[in-house]
KEMAR-234916 format. One record per residue (C-alpha): x negated, y, z; residue in three letters. Coordinates in Angstrom, 1 decimal, padded with zeros to 4 digits, m for minus. Layout:
N
<east = X	north = Y	up = Z	code = ALA>;
...
END
This chain:
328
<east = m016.2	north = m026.4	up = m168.5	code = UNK>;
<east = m018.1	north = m026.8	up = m165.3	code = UNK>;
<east = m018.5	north = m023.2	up = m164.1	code = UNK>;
<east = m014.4	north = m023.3	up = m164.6	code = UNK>;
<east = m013.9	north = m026.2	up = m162.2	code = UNK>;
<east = m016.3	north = m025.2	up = m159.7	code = UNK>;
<east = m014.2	north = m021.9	up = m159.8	code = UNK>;
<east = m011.2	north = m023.3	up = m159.7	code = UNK>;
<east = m012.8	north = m025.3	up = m156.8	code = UNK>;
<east = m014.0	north = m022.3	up = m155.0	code = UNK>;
<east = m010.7	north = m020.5	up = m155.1	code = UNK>;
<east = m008.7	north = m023.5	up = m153.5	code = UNK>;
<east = m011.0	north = m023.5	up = m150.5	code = UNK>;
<east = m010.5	north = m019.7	up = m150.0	code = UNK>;
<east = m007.1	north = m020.6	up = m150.3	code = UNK>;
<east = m007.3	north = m023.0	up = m148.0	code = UNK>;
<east = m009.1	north = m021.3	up = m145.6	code = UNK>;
<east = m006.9	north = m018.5	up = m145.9	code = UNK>;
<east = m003.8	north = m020.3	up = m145.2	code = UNK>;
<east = m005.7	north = m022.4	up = m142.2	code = UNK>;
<east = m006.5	north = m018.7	up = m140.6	code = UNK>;
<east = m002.9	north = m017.3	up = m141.0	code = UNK>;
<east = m001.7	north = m020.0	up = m139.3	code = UNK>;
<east = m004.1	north = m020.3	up = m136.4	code = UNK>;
<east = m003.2	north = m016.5	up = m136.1	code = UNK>;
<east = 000.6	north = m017.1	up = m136.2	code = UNK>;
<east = m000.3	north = m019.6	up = m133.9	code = UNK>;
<east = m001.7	north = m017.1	up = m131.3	code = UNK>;
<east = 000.7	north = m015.0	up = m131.5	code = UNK>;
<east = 003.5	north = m017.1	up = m131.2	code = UNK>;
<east = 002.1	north = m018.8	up = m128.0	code = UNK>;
<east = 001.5	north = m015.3	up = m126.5	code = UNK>;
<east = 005.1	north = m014.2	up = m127.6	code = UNK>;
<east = 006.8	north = m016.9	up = m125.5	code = UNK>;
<east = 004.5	north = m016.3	up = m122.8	code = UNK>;
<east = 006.2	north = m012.4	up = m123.3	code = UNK>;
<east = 003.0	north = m010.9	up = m124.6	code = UNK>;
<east = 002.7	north = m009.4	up = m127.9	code = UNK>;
<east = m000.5	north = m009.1	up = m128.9	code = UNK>;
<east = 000.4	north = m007.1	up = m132.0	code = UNK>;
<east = 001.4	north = m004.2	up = m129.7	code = UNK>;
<east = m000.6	north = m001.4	up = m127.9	code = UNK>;
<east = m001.1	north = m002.6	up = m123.8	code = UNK>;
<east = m002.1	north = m001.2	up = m120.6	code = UNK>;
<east = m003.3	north = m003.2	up = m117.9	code = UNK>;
<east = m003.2	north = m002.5	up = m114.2	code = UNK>;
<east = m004.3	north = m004.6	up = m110.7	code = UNK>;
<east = m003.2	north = m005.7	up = m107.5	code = UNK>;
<east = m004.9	north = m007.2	up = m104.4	code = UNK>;
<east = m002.8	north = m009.5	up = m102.4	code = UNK>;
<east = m003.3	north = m011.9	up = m099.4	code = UNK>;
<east = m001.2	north = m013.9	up = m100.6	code = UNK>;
<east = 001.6	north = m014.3	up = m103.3	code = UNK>;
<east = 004.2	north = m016.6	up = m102.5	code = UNK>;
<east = 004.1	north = m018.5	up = m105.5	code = UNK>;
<east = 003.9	north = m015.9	up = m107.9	code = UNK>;
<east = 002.3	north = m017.3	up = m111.1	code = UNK>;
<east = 001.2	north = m015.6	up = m114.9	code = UNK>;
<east = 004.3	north = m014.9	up = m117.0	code = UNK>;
<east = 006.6	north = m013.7	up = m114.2	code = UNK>;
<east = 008.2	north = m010.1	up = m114.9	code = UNK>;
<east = 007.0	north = m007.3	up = m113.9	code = UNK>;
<east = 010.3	north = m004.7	up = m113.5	code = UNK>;
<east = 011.4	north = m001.3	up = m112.5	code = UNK>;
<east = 014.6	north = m001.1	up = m111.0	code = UNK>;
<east = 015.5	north = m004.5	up = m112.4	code = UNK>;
<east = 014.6	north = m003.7	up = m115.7	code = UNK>;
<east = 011.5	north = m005.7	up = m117.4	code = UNK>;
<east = 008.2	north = m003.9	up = m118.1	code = UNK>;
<east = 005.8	north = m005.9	up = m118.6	code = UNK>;
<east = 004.7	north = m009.8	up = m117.2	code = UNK>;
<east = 001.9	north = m011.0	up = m114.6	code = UNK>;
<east = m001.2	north = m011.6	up = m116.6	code = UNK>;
<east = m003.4	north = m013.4	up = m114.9	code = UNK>;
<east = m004.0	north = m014.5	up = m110.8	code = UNK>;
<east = m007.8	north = m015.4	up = m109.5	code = UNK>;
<east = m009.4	north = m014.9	up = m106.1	code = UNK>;
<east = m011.4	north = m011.9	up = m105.5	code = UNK>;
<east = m015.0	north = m011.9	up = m106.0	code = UNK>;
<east = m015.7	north = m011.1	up = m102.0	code = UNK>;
<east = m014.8	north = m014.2	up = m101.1	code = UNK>;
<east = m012.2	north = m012.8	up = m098.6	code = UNK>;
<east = m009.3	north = m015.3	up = m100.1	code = UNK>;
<east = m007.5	north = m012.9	up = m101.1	code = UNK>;
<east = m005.9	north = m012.8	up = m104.8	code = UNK>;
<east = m006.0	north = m010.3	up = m107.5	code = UNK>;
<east = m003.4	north = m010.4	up = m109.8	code = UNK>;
<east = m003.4	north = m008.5	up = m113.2	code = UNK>;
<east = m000.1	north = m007.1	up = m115.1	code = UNK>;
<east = 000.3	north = m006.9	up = m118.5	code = UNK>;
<east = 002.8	north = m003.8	up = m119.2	code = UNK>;
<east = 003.4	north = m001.9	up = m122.8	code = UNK>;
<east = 001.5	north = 001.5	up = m122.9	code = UNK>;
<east = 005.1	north = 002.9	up = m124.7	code = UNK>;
<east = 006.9	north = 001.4	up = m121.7	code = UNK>;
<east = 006.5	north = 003.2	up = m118.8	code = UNK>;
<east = 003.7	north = 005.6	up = m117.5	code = UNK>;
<east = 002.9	north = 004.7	up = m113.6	code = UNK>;
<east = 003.0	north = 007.4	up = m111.3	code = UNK>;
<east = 000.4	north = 007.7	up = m108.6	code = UNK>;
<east = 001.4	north = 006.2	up = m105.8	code = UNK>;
<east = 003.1	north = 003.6	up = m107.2	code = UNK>;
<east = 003.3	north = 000.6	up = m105.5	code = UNK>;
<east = 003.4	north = m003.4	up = m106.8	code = UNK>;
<east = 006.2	north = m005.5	up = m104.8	code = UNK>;
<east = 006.3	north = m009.2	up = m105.1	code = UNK>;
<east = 009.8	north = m010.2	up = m104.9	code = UNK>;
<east = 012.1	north = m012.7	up = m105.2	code = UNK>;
<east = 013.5	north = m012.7	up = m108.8	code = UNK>;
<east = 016.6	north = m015.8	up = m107.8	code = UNK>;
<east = 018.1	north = m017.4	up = m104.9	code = UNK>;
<east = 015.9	north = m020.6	up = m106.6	code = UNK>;
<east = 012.5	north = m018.4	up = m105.2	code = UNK>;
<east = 011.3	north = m017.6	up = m108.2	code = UNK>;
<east = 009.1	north = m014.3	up = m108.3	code = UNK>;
<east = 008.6	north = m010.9	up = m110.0	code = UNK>;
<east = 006.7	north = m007.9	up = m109.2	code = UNK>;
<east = 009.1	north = m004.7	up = m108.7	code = UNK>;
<east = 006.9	north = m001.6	up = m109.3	code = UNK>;
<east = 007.8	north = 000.7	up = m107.0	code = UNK>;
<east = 007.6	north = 004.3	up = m108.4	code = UNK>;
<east = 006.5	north = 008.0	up = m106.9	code = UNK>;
<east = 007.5	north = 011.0	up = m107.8	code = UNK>;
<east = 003.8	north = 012.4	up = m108.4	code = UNK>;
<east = 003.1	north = 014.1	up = m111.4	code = UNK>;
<east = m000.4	north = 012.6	up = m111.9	code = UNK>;
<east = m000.3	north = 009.2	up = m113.7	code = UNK>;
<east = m002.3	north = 005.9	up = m113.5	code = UNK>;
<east = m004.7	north = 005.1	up = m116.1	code = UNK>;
<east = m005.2	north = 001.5	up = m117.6	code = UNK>;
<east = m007.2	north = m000.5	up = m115.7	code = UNK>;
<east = m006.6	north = 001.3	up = m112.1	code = UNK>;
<east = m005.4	north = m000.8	up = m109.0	code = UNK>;
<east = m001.8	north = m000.4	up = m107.6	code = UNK>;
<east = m001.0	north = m000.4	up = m104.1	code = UNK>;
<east = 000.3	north = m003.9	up = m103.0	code = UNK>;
<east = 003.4	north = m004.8	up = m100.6	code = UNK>;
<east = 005.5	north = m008.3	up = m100.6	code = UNK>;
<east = 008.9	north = m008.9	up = m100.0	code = UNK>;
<east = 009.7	north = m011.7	up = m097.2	code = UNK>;
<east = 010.7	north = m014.7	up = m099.0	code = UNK>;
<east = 014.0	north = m016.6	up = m097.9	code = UNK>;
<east = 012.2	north = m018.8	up = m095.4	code = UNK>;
<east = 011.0	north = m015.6	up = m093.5	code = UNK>;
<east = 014.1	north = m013.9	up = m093.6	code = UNK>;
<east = 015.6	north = m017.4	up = m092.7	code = UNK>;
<east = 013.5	north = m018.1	up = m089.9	code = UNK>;
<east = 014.1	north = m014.2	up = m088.5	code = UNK>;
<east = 017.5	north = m014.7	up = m088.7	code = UNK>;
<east = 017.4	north = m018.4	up = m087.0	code = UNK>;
<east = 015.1	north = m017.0	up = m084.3	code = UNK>;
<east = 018.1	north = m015.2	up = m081.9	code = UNK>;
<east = 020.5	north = m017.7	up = m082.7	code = UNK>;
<east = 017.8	north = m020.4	up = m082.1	code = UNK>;
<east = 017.1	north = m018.7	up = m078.5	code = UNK>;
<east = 020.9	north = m018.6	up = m077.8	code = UNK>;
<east = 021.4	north = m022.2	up = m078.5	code = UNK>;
<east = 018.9	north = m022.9	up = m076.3	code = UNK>;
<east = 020.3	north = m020.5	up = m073.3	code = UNK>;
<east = 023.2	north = m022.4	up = m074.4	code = UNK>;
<east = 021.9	north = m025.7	up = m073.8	code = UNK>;
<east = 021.0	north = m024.5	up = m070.6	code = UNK>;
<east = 024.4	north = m023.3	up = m069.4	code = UNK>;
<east = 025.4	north = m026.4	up = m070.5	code = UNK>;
<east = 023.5	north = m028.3	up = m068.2	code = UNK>;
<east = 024.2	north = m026.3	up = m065.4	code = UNK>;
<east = 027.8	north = m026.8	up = m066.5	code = UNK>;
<east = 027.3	north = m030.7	up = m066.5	code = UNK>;
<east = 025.1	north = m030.6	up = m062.9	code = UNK>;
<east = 028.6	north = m028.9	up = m061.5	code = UNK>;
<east = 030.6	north = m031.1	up = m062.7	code = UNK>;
<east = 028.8	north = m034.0	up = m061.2	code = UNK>;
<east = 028.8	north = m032.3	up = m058.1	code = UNK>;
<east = 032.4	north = m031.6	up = m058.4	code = UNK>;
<east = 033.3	north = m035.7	up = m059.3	code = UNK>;
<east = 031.5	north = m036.4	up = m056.1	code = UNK>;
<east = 033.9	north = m038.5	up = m053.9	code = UNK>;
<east = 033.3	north = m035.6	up = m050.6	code = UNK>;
<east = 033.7	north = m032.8	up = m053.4	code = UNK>;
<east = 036.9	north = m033.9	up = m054.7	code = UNK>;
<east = 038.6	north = m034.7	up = m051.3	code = UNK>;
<east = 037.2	north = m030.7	up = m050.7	code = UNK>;
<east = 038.7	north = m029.7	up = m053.8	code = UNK>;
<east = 041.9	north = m031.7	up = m053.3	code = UNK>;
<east = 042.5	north = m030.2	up = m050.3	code = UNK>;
<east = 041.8	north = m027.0	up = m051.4	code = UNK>;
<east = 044.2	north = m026.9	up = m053.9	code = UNK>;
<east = 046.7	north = m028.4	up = m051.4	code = UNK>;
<east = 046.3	north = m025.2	up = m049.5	code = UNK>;
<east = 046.7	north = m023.2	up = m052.7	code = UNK>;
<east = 050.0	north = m025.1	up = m053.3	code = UNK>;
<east = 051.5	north = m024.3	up = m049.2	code = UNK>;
<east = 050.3	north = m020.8	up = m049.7	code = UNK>;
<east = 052.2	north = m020.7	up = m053.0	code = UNK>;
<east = 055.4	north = m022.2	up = m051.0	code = UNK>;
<east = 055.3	north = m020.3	up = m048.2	code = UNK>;
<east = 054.9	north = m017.0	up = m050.8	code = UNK>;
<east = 057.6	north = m018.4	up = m052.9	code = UNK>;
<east = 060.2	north = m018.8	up = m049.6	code = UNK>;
<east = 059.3	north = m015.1	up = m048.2	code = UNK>;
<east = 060.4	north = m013.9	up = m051.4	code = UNK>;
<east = 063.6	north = m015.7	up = m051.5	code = UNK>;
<east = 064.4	north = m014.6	up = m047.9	code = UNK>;
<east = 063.1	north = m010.8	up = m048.8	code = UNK>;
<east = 065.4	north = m011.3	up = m052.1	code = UNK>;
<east = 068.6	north = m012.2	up = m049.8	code = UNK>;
<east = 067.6	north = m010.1	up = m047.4	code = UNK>;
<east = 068.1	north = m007.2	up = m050.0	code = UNK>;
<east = 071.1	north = m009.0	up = m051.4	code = UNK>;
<east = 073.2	north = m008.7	up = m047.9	code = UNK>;
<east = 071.7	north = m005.1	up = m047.3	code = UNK>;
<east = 071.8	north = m003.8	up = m050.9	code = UNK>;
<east = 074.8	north = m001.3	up = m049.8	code = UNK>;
<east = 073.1	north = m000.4	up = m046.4	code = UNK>;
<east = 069.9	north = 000.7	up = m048.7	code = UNK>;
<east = 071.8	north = 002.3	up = m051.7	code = UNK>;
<east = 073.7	north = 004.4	up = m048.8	code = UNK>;
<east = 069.6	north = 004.9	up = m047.2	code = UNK>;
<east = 068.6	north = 006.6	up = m050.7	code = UNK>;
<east = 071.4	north = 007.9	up = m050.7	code = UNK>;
<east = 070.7	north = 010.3	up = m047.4	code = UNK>;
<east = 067.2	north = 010.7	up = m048.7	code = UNK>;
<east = 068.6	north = 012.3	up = m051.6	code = UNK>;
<east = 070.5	north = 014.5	up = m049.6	code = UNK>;
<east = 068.0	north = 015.1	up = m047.4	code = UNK>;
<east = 065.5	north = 015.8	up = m050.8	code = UNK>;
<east = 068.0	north = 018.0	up = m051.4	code = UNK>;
<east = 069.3	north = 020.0	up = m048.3	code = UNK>;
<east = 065.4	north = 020.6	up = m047.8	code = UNK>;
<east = 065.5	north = 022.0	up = m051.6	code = UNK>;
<east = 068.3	north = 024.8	up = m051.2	code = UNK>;
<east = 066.7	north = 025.2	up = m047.8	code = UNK>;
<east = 063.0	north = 025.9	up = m049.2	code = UNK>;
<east = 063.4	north = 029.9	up = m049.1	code = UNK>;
<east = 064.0	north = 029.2	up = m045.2	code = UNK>;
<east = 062.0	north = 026.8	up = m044.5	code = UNK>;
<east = 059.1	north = 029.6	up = m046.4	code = UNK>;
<east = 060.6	north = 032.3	up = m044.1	code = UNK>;
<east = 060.3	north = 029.7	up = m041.1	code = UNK>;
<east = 056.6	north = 028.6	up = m042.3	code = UNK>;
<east = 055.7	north = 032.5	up = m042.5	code = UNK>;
<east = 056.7	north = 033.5	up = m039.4	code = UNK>;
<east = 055.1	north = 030.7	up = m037.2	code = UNK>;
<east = 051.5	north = 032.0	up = m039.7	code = UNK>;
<east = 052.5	north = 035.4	up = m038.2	code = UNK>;
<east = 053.1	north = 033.9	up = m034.5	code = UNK>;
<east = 049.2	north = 032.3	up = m035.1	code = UNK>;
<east = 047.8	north = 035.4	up = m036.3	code = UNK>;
<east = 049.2	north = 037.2	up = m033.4	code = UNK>;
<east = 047.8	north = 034.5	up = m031.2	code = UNK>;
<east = 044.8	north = 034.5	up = m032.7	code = UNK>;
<east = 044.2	north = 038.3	up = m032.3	code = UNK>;
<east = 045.5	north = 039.0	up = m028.7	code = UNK>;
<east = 043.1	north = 039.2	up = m026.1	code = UNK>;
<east = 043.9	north = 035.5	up = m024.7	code = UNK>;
<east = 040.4	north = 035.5	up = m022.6	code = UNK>;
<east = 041.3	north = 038.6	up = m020.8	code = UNK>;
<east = 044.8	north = 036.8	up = m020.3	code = UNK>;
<east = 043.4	north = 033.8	up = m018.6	code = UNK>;
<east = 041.1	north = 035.5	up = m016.8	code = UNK>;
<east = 044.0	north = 037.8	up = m014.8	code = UNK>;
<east = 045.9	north = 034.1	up = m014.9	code = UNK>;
<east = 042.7	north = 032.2	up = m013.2	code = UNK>;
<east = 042.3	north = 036.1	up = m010.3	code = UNK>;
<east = 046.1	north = 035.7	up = m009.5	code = UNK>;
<east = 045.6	north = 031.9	up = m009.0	code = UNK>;
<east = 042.3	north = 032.7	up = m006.8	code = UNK>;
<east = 044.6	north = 034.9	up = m004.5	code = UNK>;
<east = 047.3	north = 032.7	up = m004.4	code = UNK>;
<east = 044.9	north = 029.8	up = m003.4	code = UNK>;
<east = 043.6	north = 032.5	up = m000.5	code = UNK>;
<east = 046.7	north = 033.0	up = 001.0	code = UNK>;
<east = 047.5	north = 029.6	up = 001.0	code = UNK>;
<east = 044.4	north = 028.8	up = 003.0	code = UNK>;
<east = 044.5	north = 031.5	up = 005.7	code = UNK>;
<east = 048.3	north = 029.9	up = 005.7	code = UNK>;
<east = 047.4	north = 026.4	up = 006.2	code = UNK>;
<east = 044.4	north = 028.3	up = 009.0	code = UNK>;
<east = 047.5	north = 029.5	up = 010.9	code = UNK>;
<east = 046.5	north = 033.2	up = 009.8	code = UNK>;
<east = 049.8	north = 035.9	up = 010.0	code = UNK>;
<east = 052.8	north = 035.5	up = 011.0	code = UNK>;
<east = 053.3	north = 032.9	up = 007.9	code = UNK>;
<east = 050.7	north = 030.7	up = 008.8	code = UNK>;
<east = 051.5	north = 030.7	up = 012.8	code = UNK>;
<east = 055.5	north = 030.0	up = 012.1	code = UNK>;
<east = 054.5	north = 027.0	up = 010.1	code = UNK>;
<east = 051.6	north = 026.0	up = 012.1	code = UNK>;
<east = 052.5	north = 026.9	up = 015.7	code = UNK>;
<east = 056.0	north = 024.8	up = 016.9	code = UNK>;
<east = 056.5	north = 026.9	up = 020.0	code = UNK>;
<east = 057.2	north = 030.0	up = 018.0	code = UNK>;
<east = 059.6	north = 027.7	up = 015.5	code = UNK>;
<east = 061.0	north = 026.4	up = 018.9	code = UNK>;
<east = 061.7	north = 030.1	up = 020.3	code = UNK>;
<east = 063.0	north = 031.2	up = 016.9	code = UNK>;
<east = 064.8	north = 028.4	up = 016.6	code = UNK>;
<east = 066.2	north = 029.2	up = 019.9	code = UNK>;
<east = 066.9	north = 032.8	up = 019.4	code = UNK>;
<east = 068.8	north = 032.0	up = 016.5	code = UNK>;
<east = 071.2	north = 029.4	up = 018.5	code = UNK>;
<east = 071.6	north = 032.3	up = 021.3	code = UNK>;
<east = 072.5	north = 034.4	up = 018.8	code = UNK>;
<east = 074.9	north = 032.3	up = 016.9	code = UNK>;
<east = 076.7	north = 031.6	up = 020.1	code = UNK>;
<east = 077.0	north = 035.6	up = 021.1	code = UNK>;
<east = 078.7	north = 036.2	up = 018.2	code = UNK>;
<east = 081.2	north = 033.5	up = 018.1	code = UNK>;
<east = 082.0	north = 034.3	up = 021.5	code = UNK>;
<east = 082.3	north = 038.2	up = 020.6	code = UNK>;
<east = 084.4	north = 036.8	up = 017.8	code = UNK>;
<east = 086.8	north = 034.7	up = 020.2	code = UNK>;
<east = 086.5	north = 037.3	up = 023.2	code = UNK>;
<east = 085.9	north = 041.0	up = 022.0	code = UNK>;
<east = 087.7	north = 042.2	up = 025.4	code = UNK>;
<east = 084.8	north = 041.3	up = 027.1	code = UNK>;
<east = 082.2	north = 043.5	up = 025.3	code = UNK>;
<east = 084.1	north = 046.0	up = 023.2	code = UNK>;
<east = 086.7	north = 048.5	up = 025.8	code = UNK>;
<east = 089.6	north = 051.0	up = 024.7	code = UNK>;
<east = 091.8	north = 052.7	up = 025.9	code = UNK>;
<east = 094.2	north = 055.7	up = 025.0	code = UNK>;
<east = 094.6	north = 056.1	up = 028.9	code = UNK>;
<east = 091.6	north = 055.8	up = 030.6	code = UNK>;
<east = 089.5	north = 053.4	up = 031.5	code = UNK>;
<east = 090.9	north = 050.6	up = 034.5	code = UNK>;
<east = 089.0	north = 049.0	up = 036.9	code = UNK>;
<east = 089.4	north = 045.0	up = 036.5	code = UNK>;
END
């Protein structure tokens, strides 16, 4: 009877113990299965060194094109001391196979900044192994994008500003009491030049009015002109041709030659005229010498009178007669 209860005895405490292990197990597994890790399932691990992470923490996705792989397993420093972090992902070895080259990319998962690692994959034929380290890159998060963006716009407001003041220091200038009688008068002169405009237009638009049939019958004659000189264009060609031939002409006769027979004859003309003006020849001494003019001038009076009075008394120098000639 007491070998039975210590049996009986024994078997509750394997039991026991039995039941105590499955659960601690279950329990294992179902922490790691919230965490997204099932420890039940084949895994591959892989590394990344970062300088930093931007708040990346353990259980974030891990993601190709979006679509979830694997999470962050864990994130420590590196053992060199450099600050720099090395962060493991968990991913399943029937999941994906990582080509080399492939390259880990924190990233924003949210507008709310939370993070996920985007693998970024090759097209190499050769494949990581478990355990090798991935090239690392990071996204710029929303306050680096933010603050790149705000930069320009940041350095505009401030040229802005600046305008402004410059803006503000003319208008002082301009509300000074000398400024404004400046710019009063200024725009006084504006406002005569404007009249005087306005009234020259008005006269000039009158002026039209009274002599609109005067102008009409103006354009009128210059389309009649327009148009005489159209049906005359054949002669007015003609009339343009023959003055090209006249200049062609001119331009191939011997016009030196001319001018130098012009400039001789001149010469000789000028010569005669001296030896006239010397009282050479007969030229030069009846224009030079007055007592030849005189004796000429006489001549010519004796002669003038011998012929009117052979005119009034022939008897005297002509004789006839059919009987002889009589003794007066």
């Amino acid at each position: 009877m007491g070998v039975f209860n210590n049996i009986m005895k024994f078997n509750k405490e394997i039991k026991i113990g039995v039941v105590v292990t499955a659960a601690i197990g279950l329990l294992v597994w179902g922490l790691n299965f919230l965490k997204g890790e099932n420890i039940l399932s084949n895994k591959q691990y892989f590394y990344a060194v970062y300088n930093k992470i931007n708040g990346l923490v353990e259980g974030n996705p891990v993601q190709v094109n979006g679509f979830k792989v694997g999470q962050v397993g864990t994130v420590s420093f590196h053992d060199d001391r450099s600050g720099r972090v090395v962060v493991k992902f968990i991913l399943g070895k029937e999941t994906i196979a990582l080509p080399r080259g492939t390259k880990a990319r924190i990233i924003s998962a949210d507008l709310l900044g939370s993070k996920a690692v985007e693998l970024l994959l090759t097209k190499s034929e050769d494949v990581h192994l478990s355990g090798d380290t991935l090239d690392s890159d990071i996204e710029a998060d929303l306050q680096e994008s933010f603050n790149a963006t705000i930069a320009p716009l940041k350095l505009k407001a401030e040229e802005l500003i600046g305008s402004m003041d410059s803006a503000v220091t003319i208008v002082q200038m301009i509300l000074n009491e000398d400024a404004r009688k400046n710019l009063g008068a200024g725009f006084e002169s504006l406002k005569r030049s404007f009249d005087r405009f306005e009234s020259a237009s008005k006269n000039l638009d009158e002026l039209i009015s009274e002599n609109k049939g005067r102008i009409s019958s103006i354009f009128v004659n210059i389309n009649g002109i327009a148009s005489n000189l159209n049906s005359k264009s054949s002669e007015l060609s003609n009339i343009l041709d023959n003055f090209s031939q006249i200049s062609d002409s001119l331009a191939k006769a011997n016009i030196a030659a001319t001018l130098q027979s012009a400039n001789l004859a001149l010469q000789d003309a000028s010569l005669i005229l001296e030896k006239i003006n010397a009282g050479e020849g007969t030229m030069g001494m009846l224009i030079n010498n007055d007592s030849l003019y005189n004796n000429l001038a006489g001549a010519s009076l004796a002669l003038d009178s011998l012929l009117s009075d052979v005119k009034d008394h022939p008897k005297r120098y002509v004789h006839f007669s059919l009987f002889g000639k009589k003794d007066k």
